[in-house]
N, CA, C and O atoms as a GROMACS GRO file, in nm:
protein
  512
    1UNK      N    1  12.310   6.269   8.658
    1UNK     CA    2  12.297   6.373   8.757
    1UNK      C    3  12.414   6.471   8.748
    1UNK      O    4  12.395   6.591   8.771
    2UNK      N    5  12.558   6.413   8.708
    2UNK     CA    6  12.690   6.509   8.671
    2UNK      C    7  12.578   6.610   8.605
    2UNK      O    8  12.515   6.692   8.671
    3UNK      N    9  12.565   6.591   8.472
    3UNK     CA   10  12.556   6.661   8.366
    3UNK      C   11  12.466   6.774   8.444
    3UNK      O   12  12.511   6.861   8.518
    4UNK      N   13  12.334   6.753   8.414
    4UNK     CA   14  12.209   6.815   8.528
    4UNK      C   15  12.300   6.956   8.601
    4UNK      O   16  12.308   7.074   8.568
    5UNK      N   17  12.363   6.870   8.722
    5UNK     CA   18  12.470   6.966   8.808
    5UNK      C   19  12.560   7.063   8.700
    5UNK      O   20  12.536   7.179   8.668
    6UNK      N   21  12.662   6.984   8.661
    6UNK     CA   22  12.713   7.093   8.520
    6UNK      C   23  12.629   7.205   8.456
    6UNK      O   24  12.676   7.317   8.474
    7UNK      N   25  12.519   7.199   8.389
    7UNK     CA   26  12.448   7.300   8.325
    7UNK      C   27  12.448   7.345   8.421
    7UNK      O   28  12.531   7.431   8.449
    8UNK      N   29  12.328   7.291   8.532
    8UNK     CA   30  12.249   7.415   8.601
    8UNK      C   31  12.330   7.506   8.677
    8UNK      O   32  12.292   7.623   8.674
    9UNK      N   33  12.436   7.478   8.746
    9UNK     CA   34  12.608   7.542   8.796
    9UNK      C   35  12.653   7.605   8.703
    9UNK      O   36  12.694   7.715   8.741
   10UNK      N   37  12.669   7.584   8.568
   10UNK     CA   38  12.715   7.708   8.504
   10UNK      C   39  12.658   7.800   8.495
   10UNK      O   40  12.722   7.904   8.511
   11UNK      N   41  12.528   7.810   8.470
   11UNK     CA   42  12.492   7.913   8.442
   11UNK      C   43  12.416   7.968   8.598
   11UNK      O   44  12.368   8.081   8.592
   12UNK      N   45  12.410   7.923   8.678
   12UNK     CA   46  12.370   7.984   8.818
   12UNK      C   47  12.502   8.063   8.880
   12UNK      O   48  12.493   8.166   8.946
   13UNK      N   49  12.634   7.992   8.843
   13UNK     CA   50  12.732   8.030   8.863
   13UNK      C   51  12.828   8.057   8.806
   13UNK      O   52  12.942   8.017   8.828
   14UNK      N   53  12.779   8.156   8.699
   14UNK     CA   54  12.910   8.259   8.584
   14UNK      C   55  13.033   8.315   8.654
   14UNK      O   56  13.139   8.314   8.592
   15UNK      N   57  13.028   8.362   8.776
   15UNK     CA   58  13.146   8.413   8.835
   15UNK      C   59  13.240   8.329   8.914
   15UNK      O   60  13.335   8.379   8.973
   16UNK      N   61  13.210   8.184   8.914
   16UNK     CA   62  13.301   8.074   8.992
   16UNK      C   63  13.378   8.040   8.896
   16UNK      O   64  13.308   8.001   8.802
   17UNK      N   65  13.533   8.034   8.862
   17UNK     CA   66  13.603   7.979   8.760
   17UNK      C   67  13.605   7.823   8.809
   17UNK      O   68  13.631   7.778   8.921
   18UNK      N   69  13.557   7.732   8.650
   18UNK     CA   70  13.570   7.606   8.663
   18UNK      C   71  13.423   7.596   8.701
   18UNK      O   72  13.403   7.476   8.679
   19UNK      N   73  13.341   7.631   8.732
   19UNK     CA   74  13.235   7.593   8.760
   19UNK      C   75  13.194   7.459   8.694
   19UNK      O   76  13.209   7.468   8.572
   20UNK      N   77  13.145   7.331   8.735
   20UNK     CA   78  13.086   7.284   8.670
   20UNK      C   79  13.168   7.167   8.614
   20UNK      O   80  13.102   7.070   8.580
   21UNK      N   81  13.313   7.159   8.597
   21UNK     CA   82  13.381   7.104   8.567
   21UNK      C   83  13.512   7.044   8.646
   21UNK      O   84  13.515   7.047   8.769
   22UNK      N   85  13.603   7.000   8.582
   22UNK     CA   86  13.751   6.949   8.663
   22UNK      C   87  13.732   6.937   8.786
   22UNK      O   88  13.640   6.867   8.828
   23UNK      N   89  13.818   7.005   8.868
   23UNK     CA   90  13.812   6.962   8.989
   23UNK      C   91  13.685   6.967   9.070
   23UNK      O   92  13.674   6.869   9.143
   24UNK      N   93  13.602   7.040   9.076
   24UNK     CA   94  13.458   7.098   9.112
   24UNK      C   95  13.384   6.965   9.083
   24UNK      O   96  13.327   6.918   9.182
   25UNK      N   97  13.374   6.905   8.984
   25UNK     CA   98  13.286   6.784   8.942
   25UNK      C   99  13.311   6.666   9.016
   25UNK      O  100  13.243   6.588   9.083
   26UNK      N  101  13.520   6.686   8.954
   26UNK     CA  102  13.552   6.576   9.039
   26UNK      C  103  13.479   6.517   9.188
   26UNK      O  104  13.428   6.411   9.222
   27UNK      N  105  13.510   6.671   9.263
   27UNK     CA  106  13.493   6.684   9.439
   27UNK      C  107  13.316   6.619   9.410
   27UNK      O  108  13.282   6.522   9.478
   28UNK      N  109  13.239   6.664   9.335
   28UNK     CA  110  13.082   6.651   9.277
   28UNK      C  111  13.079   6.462   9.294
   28UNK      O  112  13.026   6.401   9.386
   29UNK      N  113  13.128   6.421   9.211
   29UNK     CA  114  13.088   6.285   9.199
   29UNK      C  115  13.156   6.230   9.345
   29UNK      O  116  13.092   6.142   9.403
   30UNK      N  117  13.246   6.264   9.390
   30UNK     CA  118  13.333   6.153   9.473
   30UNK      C  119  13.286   6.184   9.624
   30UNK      O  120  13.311   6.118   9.726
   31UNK      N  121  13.212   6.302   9.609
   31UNK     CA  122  13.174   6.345   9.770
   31UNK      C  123  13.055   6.406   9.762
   31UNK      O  124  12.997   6.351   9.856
   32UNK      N  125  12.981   6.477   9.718
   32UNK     CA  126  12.864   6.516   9.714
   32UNK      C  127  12.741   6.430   9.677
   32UNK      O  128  12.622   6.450   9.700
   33UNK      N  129  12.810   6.320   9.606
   33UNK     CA  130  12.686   6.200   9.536
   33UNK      C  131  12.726   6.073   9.629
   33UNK      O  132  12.663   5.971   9.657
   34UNK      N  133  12.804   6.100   9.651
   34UNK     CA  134  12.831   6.008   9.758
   34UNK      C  135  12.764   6.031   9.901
   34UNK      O  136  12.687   5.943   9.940
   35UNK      N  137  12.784   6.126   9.972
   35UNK     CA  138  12.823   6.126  10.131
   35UNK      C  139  12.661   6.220  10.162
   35UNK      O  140  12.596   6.211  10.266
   36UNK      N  141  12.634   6.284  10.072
   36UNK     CA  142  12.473   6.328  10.039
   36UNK      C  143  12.329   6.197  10.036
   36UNK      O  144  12.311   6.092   9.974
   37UNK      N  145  12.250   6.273  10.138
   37UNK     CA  146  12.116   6.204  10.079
   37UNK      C  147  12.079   6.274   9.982
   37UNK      O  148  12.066   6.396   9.996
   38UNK      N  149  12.045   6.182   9.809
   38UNK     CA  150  12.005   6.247   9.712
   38UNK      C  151  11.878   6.266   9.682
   38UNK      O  152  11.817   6.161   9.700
   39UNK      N  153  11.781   6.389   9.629
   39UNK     CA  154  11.686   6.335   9.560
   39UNK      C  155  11.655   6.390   9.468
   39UNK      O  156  11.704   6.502   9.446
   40UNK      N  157  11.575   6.341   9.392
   40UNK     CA  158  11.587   6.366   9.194
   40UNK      C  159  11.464   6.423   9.157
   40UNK      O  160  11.373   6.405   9.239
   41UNK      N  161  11.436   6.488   9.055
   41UNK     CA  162  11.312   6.498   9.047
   41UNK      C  163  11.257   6.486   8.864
   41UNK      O  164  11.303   6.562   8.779
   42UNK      N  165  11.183   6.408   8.842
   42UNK     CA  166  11.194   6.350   8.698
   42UNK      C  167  11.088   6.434   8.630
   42UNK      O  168  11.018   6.509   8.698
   43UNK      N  169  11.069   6.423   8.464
   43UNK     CA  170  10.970   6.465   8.416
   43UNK      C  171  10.948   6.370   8.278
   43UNK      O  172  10.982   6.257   8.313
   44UNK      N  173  10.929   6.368   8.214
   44UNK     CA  174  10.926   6.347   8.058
   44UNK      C  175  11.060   6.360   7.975
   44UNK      O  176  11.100   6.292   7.881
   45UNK      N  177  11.125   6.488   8.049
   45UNK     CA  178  11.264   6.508   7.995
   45UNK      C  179  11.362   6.400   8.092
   45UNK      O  180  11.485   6.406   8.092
   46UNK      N  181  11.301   6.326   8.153
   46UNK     CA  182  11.445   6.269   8.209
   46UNK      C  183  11.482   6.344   8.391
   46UNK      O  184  11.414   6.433   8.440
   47UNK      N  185  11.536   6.316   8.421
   47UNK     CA  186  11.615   6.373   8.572
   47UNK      C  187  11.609   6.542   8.540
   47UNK      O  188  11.695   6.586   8.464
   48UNK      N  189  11.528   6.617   8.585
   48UNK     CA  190  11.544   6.730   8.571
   48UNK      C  191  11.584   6.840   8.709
   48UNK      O  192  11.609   6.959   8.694
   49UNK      N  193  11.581   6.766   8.841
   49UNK     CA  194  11.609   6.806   8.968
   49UNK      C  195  11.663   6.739   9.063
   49UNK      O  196  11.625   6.629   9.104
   50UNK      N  197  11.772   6.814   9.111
   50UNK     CA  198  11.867   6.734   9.214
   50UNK      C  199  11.848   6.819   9.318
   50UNK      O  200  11.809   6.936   9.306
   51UNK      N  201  11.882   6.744   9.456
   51UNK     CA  202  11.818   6.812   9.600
   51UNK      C  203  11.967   6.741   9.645
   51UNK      O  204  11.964   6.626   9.600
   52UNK      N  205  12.083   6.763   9.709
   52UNK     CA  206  12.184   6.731   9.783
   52UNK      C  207  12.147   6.784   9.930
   52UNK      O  208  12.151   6.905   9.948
   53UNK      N  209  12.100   6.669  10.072
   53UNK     CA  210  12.049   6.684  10.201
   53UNK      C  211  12.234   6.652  10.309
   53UNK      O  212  12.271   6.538  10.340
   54UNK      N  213  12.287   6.737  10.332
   54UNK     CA  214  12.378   6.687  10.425
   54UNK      C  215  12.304   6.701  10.511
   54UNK      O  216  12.300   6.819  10.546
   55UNK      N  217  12.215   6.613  10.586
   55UNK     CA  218  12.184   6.638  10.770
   55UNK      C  219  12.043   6.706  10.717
   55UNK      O  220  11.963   6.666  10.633
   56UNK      N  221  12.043   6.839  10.807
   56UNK     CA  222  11.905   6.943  10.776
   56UNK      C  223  11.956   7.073  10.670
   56UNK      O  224  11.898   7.179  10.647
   57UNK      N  225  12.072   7.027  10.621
   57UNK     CA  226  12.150   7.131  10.522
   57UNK      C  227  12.138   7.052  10.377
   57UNK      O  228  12.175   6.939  10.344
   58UNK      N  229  12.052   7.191  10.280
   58UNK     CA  230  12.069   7.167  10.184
   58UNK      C  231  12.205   7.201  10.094
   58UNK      O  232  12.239   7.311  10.052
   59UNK      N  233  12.281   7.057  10.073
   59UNK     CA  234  12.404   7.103  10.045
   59UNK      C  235  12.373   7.199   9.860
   59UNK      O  236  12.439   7.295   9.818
   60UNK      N  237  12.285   7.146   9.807
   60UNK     CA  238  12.306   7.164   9.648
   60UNK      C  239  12.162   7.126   9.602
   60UNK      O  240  12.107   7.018   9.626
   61UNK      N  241  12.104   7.240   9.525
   61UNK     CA  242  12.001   7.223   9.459
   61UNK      C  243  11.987   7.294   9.326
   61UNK      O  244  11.983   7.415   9.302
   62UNK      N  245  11.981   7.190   9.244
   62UNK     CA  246  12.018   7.218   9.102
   62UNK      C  247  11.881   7.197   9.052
   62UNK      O  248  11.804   7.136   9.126
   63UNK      N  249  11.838   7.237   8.941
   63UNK     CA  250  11.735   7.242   8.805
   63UNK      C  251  11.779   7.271   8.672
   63UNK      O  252  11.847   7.369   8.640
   64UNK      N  253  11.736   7.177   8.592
   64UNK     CA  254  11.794   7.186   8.442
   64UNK      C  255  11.728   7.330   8.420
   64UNK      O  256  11.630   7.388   8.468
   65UNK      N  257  11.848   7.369   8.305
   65UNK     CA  258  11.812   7.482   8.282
   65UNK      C  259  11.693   7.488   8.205
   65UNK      O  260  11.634   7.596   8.199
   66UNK      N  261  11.622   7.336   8.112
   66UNK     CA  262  11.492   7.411   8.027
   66UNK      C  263  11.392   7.362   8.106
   66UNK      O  264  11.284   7.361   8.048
   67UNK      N  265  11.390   7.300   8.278
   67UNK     CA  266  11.284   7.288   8.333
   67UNK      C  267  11.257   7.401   8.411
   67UNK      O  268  11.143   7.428   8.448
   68UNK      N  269  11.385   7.492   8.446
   68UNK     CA  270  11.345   7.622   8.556
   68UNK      C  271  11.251   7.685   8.522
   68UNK      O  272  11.244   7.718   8.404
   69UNK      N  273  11.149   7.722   8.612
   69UNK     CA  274  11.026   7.777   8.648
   69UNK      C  275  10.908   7.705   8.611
   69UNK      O  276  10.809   7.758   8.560
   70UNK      N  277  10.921   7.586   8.637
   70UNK     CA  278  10.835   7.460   8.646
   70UNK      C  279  10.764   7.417   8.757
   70UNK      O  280  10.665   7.350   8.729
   71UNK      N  281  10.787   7.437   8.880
   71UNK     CA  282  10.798   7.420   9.031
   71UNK      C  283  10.918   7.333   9.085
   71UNK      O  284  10.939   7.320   9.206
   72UNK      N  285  10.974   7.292   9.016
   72UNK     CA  286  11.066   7.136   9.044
   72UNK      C  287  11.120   7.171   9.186
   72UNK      O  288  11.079   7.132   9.294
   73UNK      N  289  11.257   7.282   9.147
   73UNK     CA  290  11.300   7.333   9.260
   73UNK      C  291  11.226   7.380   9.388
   73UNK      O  292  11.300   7.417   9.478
   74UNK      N  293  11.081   7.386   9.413
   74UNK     CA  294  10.982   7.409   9.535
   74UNK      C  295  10.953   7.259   9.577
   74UNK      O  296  10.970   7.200   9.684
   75UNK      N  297  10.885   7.203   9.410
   75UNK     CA  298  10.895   7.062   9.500
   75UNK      C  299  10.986   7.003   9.610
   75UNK      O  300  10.954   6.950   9.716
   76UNK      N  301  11.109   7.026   9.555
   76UNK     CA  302  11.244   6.924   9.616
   76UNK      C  303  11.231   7.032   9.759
   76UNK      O  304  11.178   6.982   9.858
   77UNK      N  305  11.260   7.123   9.766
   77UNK     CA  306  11.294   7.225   9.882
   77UNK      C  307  11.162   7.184   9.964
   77UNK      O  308  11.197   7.178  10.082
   78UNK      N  309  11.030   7.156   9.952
   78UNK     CA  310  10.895   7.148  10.009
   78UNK      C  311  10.928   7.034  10.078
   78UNK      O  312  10.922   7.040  10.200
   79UNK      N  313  10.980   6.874   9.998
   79UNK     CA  314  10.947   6.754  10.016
   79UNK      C  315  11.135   6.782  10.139
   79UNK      O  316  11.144   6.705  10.235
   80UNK      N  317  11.193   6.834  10.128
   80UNK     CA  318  11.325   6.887  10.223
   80UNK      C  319  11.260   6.899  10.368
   80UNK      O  320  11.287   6.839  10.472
   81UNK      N  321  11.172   6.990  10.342
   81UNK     CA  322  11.093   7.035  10.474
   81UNK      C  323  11.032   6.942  10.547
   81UNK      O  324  11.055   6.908  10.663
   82UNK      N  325  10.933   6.894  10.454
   82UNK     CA  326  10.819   6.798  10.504
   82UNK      C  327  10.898   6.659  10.554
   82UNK      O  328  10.824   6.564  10.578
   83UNK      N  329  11.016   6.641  10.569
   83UNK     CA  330  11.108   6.527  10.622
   83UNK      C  331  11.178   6.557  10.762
   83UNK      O  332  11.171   6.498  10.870
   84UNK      N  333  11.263   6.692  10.713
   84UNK     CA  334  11.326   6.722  10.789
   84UNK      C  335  11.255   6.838  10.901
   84UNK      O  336  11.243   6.827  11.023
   85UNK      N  337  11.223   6.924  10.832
   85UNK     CA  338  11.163   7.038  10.957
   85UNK      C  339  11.227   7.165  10.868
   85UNK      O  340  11.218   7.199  10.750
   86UNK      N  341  11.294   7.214  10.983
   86UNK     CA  342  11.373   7.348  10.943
   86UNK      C  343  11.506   7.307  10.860
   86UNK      O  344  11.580   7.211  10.883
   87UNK      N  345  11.515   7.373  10.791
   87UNK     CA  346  11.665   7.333  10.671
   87UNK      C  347  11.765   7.481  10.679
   87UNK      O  348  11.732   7.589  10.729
   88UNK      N  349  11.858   7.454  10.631
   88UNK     CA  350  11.976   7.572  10.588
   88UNK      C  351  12.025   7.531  10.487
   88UNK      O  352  12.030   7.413  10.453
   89UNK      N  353  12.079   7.655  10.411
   89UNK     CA  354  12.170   7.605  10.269
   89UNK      C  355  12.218   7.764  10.273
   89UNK      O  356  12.172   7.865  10.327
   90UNK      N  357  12.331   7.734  10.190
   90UNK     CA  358  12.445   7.858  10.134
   90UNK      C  359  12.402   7.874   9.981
   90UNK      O  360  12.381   7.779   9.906
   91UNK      N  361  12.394   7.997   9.951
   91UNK     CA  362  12.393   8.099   9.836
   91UNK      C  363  12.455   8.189   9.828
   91UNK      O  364  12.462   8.268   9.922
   92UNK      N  365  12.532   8.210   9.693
   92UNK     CA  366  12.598   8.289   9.684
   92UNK      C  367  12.545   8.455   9.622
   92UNK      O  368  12.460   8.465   9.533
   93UNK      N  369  12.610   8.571   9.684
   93UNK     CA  370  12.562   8.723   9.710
   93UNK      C  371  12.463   8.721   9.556
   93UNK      O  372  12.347   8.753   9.529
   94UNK      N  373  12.597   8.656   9.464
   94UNK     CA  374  12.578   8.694   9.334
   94UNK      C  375  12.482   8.625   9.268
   94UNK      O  376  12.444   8.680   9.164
   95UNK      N  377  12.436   8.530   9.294
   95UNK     CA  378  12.300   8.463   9.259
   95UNK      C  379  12.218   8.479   9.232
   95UNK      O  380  12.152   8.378   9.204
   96UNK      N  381  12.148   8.622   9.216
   96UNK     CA  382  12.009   8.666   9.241
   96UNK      C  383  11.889   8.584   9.221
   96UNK      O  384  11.786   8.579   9.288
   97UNK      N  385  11.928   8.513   9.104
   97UNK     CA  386  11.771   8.414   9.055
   97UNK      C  387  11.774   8.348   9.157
   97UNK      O  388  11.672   8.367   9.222
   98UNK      N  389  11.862   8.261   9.217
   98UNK     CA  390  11.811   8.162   9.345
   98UNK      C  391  11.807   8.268   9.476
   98UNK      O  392  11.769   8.209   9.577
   99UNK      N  393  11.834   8.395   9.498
   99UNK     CA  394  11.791   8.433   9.619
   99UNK      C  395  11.697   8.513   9.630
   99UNK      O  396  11.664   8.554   9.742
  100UNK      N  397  11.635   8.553   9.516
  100UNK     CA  398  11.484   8.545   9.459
  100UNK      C  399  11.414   8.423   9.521
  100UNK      O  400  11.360   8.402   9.630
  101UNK      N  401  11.434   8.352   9.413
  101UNK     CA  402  11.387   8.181   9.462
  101UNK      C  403  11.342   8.157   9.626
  101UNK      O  404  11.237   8.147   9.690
  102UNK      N  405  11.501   8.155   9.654
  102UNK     CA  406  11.481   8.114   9.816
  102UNK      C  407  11.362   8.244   9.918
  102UNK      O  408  11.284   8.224  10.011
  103UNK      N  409  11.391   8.340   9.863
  103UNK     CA  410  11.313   8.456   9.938
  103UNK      C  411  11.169   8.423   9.909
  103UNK      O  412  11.113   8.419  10.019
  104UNK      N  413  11.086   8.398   9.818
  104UNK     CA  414  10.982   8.333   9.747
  104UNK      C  415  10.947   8.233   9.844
  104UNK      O  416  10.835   8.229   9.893
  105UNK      N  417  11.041   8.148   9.874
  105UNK     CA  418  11.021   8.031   9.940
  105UNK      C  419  10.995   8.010  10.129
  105UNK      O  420  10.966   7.913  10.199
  106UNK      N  421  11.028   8.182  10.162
  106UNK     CA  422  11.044   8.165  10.294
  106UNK      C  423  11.147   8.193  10.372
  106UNK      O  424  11.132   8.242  10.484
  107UNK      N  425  11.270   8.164  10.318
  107UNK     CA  426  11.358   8.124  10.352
  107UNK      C  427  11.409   8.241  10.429
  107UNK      O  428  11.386   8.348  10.373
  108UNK      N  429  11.474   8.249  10.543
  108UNK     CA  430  11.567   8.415  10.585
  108UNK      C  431  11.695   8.414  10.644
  108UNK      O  432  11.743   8.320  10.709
  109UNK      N  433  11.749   8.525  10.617
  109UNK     CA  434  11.918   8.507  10.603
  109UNK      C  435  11.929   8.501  10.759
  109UNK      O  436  11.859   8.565  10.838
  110UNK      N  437  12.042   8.400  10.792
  110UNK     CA  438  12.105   8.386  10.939
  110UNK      C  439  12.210   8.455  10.962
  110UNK      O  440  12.225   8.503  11.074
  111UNK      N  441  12.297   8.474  10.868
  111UNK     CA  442  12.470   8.495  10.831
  111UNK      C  443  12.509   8.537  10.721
  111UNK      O  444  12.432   8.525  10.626
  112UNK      N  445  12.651   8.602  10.700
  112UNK     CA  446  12.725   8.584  10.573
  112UNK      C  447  12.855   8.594  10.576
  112UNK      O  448  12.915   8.674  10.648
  113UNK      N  449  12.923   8.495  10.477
  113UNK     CA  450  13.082   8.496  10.523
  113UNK      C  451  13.129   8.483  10.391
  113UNK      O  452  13.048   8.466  10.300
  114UNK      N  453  13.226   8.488  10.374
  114UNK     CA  454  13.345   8.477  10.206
  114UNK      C  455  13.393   8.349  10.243
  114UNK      O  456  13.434   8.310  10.352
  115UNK      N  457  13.374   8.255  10.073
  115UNK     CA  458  13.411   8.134  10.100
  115UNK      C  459  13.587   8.143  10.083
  115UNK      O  460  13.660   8.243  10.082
  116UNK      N  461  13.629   7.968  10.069
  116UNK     CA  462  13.818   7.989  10.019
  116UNK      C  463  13.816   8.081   9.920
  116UNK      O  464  13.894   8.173   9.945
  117UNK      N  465  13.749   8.094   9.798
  117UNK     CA  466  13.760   8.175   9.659
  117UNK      C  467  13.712   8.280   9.656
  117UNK      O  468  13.692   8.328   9.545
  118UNK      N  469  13.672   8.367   9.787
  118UNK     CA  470  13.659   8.504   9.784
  118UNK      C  471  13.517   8.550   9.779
  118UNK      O  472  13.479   8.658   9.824
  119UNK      N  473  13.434   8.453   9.716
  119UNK     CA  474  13.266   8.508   9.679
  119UNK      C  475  13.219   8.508   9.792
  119UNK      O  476  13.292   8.445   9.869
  120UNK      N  477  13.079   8.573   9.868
  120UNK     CA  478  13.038   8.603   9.945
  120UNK      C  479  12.901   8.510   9.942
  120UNK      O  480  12.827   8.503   9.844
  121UNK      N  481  12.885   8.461  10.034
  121UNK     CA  482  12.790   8.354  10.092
  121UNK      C  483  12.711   8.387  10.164
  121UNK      O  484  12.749   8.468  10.249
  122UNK      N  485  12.553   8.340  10.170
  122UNK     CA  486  12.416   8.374  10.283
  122UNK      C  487  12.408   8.264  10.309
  122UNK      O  488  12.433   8.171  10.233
  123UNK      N  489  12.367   8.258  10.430
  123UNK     CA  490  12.379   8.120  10.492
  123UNK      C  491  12.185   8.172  10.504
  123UNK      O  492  12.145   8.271  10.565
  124UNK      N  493  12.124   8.104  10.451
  124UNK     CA  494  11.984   8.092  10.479
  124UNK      C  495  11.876   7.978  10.567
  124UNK      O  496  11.906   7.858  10.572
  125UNK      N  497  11.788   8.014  10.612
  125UNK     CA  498  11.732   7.890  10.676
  125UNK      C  499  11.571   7.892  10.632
  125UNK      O  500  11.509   7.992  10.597
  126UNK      N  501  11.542   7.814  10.637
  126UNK     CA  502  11.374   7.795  10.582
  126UNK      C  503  11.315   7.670  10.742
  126UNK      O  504  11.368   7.567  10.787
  127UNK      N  505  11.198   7.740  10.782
  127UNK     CA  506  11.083   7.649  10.854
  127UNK      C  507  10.994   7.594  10.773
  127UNK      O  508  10.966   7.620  10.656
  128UNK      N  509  10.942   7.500  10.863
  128UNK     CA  510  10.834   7.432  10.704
  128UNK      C  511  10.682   7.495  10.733
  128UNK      O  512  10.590   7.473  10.654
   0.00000   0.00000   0.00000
């Protein structure tokens, strides 16, 4: 699931230095795979989708990069809903493919604030 997270974070996130790695991974394995309800989403290739649930907040939703535009990422965000109800998650300004995605999906902006590292954040929410 590291790895998975690694790709799909780099390249969702070109403008975060470290993305994907060192300390970022570290914080990844020791608190996000931890303290997260996880869920995965498999194919033929192996683990190709991760869903990170803090609460009704989607902390982290990753897709390998050669499964994107498969549905994976609707699945996980759908089967999010159909548990929980209404969800929130943070995206960043610069994202466009996932705030495409999320807009596709429903989802509408509540907020926006600059994280510690300066990038600019939508705090989004989706009903099911």
């Amino acid at each position: 699931m590291v790895d998975l997270w690694a790709r799909a974070a780099k390249g969702a996130h070109p403008f975060v230095e470290g993305e994907g790695e060192g300390s970022r991974e570290a914080k990844m394995r020791a608190v996000y795979l931890v303290e997260a309800d996880n869920w995965v989403a498999e194919s033929s290739l192996g683990v190709v989708g991760l869903l990170g649930l803090l609460g009704s907040e989607i902390g982290g939703l990753f897709v390998a990069p050669e499964a994107q535009g498969r549905g994976v990422g609707r699945i996980l965000v759908e089967h999010a809903t159909d548990l929980l109800g209404p969800v929130t998650l943070d995206v960043y300004e610069r994202n466009t493919s996932a705030r495409r995605f999320y807009e596709r999906m429903g989802f509408v902006e509540l907020r926006r604030r600059i994280d510690e590292d300066g990038h600019q954040l939508i705090t989004l929410e989706r009903a099911p």
